[in-house]
C-alpha positions as CSV (number, residue, x, y, z in Angstrom):
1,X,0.0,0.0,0.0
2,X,1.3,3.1,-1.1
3,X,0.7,6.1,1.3
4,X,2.0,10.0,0.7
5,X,1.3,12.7,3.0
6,X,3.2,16.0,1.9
7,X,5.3,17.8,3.8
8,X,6.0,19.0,5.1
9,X,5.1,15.9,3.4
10,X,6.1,12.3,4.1
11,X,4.8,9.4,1.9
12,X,4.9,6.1,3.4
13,X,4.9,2.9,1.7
14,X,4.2,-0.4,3.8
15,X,5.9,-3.5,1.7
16,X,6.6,-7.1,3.3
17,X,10.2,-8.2,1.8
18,X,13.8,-7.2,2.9
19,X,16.0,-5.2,0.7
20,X,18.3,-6.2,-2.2
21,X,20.6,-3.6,-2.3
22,X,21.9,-2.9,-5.8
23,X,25.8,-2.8,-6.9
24,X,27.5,0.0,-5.6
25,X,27.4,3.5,-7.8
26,X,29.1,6.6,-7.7
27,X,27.4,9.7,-9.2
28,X,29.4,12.4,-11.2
29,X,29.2,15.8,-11.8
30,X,27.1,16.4,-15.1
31,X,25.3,13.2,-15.1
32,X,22.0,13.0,-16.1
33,X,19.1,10.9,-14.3
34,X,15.4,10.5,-14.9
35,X,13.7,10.6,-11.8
36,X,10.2,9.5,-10.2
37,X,8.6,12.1,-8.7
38,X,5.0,12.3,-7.0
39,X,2.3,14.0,-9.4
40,X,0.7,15.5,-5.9
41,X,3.3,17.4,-5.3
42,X,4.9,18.2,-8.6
43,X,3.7,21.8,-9.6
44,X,2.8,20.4,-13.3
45,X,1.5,17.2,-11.4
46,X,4.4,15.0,-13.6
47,X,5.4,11.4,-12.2
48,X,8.6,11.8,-13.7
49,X,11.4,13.7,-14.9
50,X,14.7,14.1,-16.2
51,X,17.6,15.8,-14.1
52,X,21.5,17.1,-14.1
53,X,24.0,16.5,-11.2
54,X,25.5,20.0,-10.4
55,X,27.0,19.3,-6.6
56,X,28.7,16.8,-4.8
57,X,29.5,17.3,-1.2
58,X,30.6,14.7,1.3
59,X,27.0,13.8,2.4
60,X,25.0,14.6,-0.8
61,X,24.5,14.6,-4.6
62,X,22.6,17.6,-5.8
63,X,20.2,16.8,-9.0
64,X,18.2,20.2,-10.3
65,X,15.1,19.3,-12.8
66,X,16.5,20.2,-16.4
67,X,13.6,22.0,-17.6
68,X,13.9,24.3,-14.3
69,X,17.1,24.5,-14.8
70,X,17.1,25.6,-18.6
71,X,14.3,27.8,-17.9
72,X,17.2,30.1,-16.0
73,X,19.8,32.9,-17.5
74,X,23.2,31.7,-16.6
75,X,23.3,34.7,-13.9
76,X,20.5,32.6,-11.7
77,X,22.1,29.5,-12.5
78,X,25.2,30.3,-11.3
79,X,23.3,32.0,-8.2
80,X,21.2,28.5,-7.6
81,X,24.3,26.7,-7.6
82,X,26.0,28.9,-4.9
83,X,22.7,28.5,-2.8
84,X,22.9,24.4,-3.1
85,X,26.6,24.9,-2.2
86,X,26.0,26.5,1.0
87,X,22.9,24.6,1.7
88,X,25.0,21.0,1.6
89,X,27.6,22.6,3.6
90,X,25.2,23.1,6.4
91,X,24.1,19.9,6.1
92,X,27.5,18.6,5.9
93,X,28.7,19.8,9.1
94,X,25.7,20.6,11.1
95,X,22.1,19.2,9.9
96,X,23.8,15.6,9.6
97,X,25.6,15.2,12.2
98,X,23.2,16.2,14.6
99,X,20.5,14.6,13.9
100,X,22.6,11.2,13.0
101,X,23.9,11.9,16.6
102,X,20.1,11.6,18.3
103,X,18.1,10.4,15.8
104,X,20.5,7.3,14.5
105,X,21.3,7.1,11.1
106,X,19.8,6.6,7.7
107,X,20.4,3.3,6.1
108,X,24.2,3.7,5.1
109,X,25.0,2.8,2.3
110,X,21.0,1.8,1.9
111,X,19.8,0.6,-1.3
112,X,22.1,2.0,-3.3
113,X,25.1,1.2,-1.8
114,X,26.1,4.2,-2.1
115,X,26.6,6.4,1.4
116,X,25.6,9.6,-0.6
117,X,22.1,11.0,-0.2
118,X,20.3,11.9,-3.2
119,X,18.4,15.8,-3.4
120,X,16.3,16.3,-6.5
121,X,15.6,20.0,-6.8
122,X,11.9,20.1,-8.1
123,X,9.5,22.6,-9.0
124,X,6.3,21.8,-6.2
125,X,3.5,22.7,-6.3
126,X,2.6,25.9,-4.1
127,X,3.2,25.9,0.0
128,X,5.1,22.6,-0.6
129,X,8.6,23.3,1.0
130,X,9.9,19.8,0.0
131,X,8.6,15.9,0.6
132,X,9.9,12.6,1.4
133,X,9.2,9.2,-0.6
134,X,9.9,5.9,1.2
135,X,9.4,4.0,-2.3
136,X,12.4,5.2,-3.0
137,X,13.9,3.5,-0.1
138,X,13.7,0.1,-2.4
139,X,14.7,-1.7,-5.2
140,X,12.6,-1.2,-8.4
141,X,12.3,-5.2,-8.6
142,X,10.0,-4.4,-5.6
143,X,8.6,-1.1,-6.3
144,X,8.4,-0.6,-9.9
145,X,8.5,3.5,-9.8
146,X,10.9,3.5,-6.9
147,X,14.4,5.7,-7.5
148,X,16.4,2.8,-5.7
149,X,18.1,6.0,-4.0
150,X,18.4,8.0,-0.5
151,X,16.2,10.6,-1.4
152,X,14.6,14.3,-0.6
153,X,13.0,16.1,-2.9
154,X,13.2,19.9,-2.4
155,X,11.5,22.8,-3.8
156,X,13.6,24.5,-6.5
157,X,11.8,27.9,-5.6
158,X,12.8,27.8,-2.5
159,X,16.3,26.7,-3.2
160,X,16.7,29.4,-5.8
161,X,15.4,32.1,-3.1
162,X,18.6,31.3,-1.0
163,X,15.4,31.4,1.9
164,X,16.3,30.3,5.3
165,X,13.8,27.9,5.2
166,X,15.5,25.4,3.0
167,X,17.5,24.4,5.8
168,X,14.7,24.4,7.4
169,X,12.8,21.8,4.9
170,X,16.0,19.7,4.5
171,X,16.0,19.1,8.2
172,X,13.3,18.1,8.3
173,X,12.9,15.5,5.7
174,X,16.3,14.0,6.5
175,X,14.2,13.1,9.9
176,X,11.8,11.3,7.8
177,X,14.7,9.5,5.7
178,X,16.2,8.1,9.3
179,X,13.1,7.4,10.8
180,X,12.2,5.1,7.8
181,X,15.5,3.1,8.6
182,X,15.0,3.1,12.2
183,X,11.5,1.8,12.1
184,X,10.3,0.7,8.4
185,X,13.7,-1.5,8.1
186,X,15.3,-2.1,11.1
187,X,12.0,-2.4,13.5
188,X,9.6,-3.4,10.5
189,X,7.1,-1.2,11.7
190,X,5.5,1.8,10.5
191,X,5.4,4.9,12.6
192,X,2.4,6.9,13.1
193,X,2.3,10.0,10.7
194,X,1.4,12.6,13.3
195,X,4.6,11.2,15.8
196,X,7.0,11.0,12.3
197,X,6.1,14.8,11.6
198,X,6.3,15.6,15.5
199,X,10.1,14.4,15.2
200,X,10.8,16.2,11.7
201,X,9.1,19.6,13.4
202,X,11.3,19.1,16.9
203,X,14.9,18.4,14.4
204,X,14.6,22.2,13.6
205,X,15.1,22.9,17.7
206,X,17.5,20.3,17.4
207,X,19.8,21.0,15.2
208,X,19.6,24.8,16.6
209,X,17.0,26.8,13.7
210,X,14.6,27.9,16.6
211,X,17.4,28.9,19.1
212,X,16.2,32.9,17.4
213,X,12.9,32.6,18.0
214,X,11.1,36.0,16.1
215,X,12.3,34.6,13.0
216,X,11.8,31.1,13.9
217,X,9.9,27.9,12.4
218,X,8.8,27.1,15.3
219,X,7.6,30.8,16.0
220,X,5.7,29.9,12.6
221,X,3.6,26.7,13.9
222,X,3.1,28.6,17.3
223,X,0.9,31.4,15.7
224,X,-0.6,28.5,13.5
225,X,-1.6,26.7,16.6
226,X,-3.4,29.6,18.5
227,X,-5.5,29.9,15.1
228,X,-6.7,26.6,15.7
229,X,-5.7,24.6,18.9
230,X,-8.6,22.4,18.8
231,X,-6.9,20.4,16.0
232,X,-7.0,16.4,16.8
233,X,-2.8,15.8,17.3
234,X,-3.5,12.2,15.6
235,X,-5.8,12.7,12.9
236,X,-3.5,14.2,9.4
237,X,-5.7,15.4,6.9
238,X,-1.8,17.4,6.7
239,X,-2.9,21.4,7.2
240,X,-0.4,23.8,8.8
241,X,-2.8,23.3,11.8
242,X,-1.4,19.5,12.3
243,X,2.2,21.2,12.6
244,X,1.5,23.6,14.6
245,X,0.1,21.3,17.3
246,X,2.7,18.5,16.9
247,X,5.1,21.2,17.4
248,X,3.9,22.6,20.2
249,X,3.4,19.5,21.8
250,X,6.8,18.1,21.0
251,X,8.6,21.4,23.0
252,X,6.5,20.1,26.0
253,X,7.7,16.8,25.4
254,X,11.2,17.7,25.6
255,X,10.9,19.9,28.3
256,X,8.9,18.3,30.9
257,X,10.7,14.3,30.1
258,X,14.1,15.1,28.2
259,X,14.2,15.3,24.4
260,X,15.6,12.0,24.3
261,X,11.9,10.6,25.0
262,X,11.6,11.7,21.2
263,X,14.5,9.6,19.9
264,X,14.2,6.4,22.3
265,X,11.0,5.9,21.3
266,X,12.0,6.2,17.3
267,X,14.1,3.3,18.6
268,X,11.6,0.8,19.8
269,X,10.3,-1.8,17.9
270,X,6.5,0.0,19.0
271,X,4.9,2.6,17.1
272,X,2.8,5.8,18.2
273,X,1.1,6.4,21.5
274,X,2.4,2.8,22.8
275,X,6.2,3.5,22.5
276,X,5.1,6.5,24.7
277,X,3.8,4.5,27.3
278,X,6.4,1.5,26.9
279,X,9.3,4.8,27.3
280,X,7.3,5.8,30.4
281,X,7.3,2.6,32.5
282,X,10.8,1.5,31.4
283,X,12.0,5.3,33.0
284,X,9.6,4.7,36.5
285,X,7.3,7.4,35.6
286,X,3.6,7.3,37.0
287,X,2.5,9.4,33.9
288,X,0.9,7.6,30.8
289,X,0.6,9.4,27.5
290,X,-3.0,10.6,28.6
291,X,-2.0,12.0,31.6
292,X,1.1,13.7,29.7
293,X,-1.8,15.2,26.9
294,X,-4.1,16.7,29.7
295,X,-1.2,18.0,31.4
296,X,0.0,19.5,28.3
297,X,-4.0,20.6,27.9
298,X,-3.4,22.6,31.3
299,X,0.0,23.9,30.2
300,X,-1.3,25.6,27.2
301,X,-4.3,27.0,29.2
302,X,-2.7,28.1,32.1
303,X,0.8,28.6,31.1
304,X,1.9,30.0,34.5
305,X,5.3,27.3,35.6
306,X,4.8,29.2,39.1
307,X,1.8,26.6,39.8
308,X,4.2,23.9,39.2
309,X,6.7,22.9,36.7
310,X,4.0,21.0,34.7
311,X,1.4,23.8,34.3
312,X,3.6,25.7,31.5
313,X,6.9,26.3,29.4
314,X,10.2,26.9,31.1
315,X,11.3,28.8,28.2
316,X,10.5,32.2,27.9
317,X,9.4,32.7,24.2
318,X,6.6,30.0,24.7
319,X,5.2,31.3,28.2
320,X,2.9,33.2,25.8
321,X,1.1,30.7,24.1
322,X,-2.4,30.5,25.8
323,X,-5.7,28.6,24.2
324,X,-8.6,30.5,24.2
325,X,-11.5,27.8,25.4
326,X,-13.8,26.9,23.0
327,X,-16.8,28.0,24.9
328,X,-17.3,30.7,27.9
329,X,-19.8,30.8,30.5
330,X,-21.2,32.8,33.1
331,X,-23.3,31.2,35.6
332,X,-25.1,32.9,38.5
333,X,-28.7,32.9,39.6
334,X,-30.5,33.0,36.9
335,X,-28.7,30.8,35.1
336,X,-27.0,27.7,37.3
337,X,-27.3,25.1,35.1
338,X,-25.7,24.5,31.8
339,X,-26.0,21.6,29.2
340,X,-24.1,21.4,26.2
341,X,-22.7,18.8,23.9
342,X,-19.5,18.9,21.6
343,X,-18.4,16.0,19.3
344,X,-14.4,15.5,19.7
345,X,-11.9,12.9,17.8
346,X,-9.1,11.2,19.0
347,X,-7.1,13.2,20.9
348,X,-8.6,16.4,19.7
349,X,-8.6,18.9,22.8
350,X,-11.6,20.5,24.4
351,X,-11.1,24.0,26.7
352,X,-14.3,24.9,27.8
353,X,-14.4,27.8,30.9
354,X,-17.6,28.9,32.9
355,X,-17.4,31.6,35.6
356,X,-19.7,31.7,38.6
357,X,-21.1,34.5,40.5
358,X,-19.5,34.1,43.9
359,X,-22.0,36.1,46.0
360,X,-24.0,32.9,45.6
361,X,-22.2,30.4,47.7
362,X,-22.5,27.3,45.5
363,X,-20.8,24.5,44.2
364,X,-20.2,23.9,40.8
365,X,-21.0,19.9,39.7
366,X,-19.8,18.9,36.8
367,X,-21.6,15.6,35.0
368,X,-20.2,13.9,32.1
369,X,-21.6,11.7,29.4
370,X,-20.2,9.4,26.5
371,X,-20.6,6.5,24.8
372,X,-19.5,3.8,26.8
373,X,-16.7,2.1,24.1
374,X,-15.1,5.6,24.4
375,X,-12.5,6.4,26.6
376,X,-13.1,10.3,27.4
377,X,-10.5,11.8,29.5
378,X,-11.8,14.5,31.9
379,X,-10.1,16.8,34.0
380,X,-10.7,20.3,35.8
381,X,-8.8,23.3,37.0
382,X,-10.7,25.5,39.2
383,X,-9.9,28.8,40.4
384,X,-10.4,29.5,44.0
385,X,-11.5,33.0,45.4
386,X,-8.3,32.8,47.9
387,X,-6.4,32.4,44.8
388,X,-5.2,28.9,44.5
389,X,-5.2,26.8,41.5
390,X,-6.0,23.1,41.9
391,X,-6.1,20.7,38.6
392,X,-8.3,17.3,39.4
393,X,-8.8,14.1,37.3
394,X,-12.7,13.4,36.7
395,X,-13.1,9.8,37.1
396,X,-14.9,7.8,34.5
397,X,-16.6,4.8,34.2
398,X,-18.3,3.4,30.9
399,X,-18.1,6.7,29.5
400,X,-19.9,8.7,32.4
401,X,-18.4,10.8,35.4
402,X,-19.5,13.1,38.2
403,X,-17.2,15.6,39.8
404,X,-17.3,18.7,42.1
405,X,-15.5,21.7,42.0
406,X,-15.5,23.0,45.9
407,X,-13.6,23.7,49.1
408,X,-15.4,23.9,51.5
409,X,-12.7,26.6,52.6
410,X,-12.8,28.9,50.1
411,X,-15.2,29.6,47.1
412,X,-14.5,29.1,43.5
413,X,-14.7,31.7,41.0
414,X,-14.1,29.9,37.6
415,X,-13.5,26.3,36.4
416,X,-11.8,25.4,33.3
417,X,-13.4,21.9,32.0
418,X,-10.1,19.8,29.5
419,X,-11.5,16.9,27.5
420,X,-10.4,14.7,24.9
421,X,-10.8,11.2,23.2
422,X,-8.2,8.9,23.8
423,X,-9.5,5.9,22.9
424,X,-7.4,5.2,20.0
425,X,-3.8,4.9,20.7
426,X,-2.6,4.1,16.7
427,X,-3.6,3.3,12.9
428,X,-5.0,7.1,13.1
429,X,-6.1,8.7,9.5
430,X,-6.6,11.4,7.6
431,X,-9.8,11.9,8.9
432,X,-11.1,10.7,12.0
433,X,-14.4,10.1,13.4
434,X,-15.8,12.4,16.2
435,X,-17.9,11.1,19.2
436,X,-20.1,12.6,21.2
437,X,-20.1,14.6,24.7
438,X,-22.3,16.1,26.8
439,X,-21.4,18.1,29.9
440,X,-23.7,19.4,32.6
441,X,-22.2,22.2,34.8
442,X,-24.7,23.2,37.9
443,X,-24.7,25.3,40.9
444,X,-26.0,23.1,44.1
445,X,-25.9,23.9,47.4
446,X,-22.4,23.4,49.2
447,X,-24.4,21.1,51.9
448,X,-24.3,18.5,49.5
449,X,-20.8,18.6,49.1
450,X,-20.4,18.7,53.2
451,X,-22.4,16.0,53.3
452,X,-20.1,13.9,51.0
453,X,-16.9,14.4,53.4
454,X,-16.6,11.5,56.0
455,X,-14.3,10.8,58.8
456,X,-10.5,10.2,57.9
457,X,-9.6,6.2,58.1
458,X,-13.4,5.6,57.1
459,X,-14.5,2.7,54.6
460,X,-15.9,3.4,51.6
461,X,-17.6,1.2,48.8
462,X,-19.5,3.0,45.3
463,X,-23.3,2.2,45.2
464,X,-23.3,-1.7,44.0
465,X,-19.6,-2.3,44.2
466,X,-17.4,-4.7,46.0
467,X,-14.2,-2.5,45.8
468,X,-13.6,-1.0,49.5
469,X,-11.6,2.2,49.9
470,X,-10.4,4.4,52.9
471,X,-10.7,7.5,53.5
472,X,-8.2,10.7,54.2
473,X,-8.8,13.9,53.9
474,X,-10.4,14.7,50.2
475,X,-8.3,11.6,49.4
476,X,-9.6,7.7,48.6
477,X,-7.4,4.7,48.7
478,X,-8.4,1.3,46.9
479,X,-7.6,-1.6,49.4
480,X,-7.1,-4.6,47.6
481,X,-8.4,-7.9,49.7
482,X,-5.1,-9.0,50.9
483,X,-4.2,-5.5,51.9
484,X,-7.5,-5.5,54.2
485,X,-6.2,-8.8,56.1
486,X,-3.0,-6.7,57.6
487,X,-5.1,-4.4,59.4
488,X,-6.6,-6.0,62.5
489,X,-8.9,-3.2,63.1
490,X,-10.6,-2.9,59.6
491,X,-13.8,-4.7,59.1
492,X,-14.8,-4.9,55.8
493,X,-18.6,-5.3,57.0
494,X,-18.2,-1.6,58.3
495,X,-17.8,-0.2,54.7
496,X,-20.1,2.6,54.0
497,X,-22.2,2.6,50.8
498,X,-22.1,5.9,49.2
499,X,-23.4,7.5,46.3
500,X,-21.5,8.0,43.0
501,X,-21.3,12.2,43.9
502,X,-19.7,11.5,47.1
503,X,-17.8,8.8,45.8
504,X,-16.0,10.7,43.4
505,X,-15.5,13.9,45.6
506,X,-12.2,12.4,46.8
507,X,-9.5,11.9,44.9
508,X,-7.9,8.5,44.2
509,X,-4.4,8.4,45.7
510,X,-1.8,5.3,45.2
511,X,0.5,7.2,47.8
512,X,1.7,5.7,50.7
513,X,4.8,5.5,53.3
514,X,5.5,3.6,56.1
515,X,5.2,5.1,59.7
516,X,8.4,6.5,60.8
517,X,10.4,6.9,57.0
518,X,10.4,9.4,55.1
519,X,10.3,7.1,52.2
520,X,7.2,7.4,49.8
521,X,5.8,4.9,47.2
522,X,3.4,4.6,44.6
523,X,1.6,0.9,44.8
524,X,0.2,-0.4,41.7
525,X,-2.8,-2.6,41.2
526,X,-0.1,-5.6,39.8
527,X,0.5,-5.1,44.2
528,X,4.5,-3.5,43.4
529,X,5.5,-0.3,44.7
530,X,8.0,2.1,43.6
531,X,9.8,4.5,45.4
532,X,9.5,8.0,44.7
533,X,13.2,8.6,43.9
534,X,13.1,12.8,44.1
535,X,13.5,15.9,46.5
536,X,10.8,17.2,48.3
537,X,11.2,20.3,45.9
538,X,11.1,18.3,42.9
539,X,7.4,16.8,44.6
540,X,6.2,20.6,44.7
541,X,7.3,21.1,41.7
542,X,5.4,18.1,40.1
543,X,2.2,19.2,41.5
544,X,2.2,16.4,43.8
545,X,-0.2,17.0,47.2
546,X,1.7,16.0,50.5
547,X,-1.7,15.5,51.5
548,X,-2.2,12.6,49.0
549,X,0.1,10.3,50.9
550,X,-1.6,7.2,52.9
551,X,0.5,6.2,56.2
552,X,0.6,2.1,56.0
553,X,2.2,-0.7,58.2
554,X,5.2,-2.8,58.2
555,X,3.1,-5.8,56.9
556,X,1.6,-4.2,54.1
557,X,4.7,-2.5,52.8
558,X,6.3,-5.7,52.6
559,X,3.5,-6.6,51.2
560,X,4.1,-5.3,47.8
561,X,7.2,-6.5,45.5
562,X,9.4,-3.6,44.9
563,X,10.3,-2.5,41.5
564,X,12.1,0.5,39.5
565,X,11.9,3.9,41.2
566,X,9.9,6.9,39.7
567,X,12.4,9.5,39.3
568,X,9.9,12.7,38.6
């Protein structure tokens, strides 16, 4: 099946045999090729064309399109030629070997046997900065119209122009050109588009084109995803919309878990959201990929790192990027109860923001409802009057949740309501389908909430459920069945039965430590725990709540196998 997305483009081609690699070639100045070229993209829509070698550097041959080419007084041909010369030179010394460095290498010598990487200079069609084939990546025994080559087609406009971007476009493809090697050859496994132009978009901080951010490519897909930050990350109908986001989310990547979760997981013989969540367990973190997206959901929205190191961007030039919700309310008492509904794809984000009138003294509820096959993810931020900022996790089950916004402290002013679809973790297309939501936000009177809050070290089980919890503060611990036989004292007879909305007014919590060390674990339902391996700043920082951790006995921390630490 042949696939092409431009680029920006990338065109992937899945096939089932290994390579033959054909005798070893050396190019030379003046030769003349014809080459295959993809009628999408090609500004006259031609699938092939004839070409002229006029550079070789150490790590590439340059080929310009002849009828470009003649089409040029010598006075621009001679400039084009400068402009390829200092455009391999970069690549040469700086594009190359950085992103060979991280990334891993292309496939050296490859099909061709020949270590040189092959850049047709084409005329494209407009916006098209240059695209990648991975057809070309075989022999034509197995792909009839395949170039048997290395290859990156670039746009001879652009080229010509001398524009920074061409270094720009060129690292980005080369990306494409290793990741095909790393995962198409050596992994046999197709990448995700939306993660393989995530890694092309974050090479142009890597290799150092962002570090001057006003002129910036990255400054570019910023702006693009303000326009439209409700764009699905997965789906790729490819719009500048699906680069902004990937690119956005990628500098979050980086900062908040090291840039080298971007080039491990290229490694792994996993594709997508799963070498995400393979990456995090193998490095002890807690975090899954959909706790990493709606704590990059909160980033964007509140963009404020004094919160906690999670909430925003540690470098300057991106602490202004702030989404603008989708919807904003104002509830008060005339109006304390709003429906709505919103269809939202996978992994498409959803701000939504209602304000309440705080001379009321309510609570704000906050219902949720999907189909049940669906796996919404639902969390909150609300504003307190005393100012504090506290961002909760909406439980779901079969597509439904209830949760409350309310301390019975202090009032809230505003809640901000994230949502997305993260049902599908790969095989994501062009377009996806949207499911629906529907959210009910009301105002009820705070004695409900009081009423839900129960004695610390109390027993709790959900309405026509077996699972038994305890109580702490606005915190809930599960106690699995053995756990409940250390404890002398707890009967699990003595469980109170509570409603759903009380229920899911506490927090879960997998927290504990044992009495007298200052050691804390998270225990897991496979019954391991896993020492928090981090300073008590670094816990602040994370947006961890000293307040979440359960104090447990001897028996039951022995209870649990121990396993890798979390180390953030």
């Amino acid at each position: 099946m042949n696939k092409k997305y431009p680029s920006f483009l990338i065109a992937i081609v899945t096939v089932s045999f290994f390579l033959i690699p054909n005798p070893g070639r050396a190019d030379v100045l003046g030769q003349k090729e014809s080459f295959f070229v993809d009628p999408d993209f090609d500004k006259y829509n031609r699938s092939q064309l004839s070409a002229t070698l006029h550079h070789v550097s150490d790590k590439l041959y340059f080929y310009v399109e002849d009828s470009y080419w003649n089409g040029l007084d010598t006075f621009h041909q001679n400039s084009l030629v400068a402009n390829i010369t200092v455009l391999a030179e970069e690549f040469d010394e700086r594009i190359y070997l950085k992103e060979v460095q991280f990334w891993g290498s292309e496939a050296n010598p490859g099909v061709d046997s020949d270590p040189r990487i092959t850049i047709l200079v084409e005329q494209l069609a407009s916006s098209n900065g240059g695209y990648f084939n991975t057809a070309n990546g075989y022999t034509k025994s197995q792909i009839p119209d395949s170039n048997s080559r290395e290859m990156i087609f670039l746009s001879a406009e652009s080229v010509n122009s001398g524009s920074e971007l061409t270094k720009v476009f060129l690292a980005h493809e080369f990306q494409h050109l290793i990741s095909f090697n790393q995962k198409d050859l050596i992994n046999r496994i197709n990448e995700d588009v939306w993660l393989n132009e995530l890694r092309s978009e974050y090479s142009t901080s890597l290799v150092g084109y962002n570090d001057i951010y006003r002129s910036s490519n990255l400054n570019r897909r910023v702006i693009s995803f303000l326009e439209n930050s409700s764009d699905s990350l997965t789906e790729w109908p490819n719009k500048s919309s699906d680069y902004g986001i990937v690119s956005v989310f990628a500098e979050y990547l980086a900062e908040q878990y090291g840039k080298n979760i971007l080039s491990e997981t290229l490694r792994l013989p996993l594709s997508g959201i799963d070498s995400f969540n393979n990456f995090l367990q193998a490095g002890g973190y807690y975090e899954r990929f959909s706790d990493i997206f709606l704590e990059w959901m909160a980033a964007v929205y509140l963009n404020n790192i004094n919160l906690g190191s999670s909430y925003g961007y540690i470098r300057p030039e991106l602490r202004d990027i702030k989404v603008r919700p989708q919807s904003s309310a104002y509830m008060s008492g005339s109006l304390n109860e709003l429906t709505s509904s919103y269809s939202i794809k996978n992994w498409q984000p959803l701000w939504l923001e209602y304000n309440f009138d705080t001379a009321l003294n309510k609570s704000p509820k906050i219902e949720v409802g999907g189909q049940s096959d669906q796996n919404f993810i639902v969390s909150y931020i609300t504003f307190f009057n005393d100012g504090r900022v506290r961002l909760d996790r909406l439980p779901m089950t079969s597509g439904k949740g209830v949760g409350y916004a309310s301390n019975l402290n202090s009032g809230v002013k505003k809640i901000a309501l994230l949502a997305t679809n993260g049902t599908k973790l790969s095989k994501f297309y062009t377009e996806e389908t949207p499911y629906n939501l529907s959210l009910k936000v009301s105002l009820v009177d705070p004695s409900l909430v009081e009423k839900a809050l129960l004695k610390d070290g109390a027993l709790v089980r959900k309405n026509n459920e077996k699972e038994i919890y305890v109580i702490w503060g606005k915190y809930k611990r599960y106690l699995a069945p053995g756990v409940m036989n250390l404890y002398g004292h707890l009967d699990p007879a003595s469980a109170i039965e509570v409603s759903p909305e009380v229920f899911d007014f506490y927090t879960t919590s997998n927290y504990v430590k044992y009495a007298g060390d200052e050691k804390v674990y998270a225990v897991w339902s496979d019954i391991t725990k896993h020492w928090l391996n981090i300073t008590p700043q670094q816990w602040d920082a994370s947006g961890r709540d000293w307040g979440a951790i359960f104090t447990i006995n001897d028996l039951e921390l022995n209870y649990y196998k121990t396993e890798a630490d979390i180390t953030r």
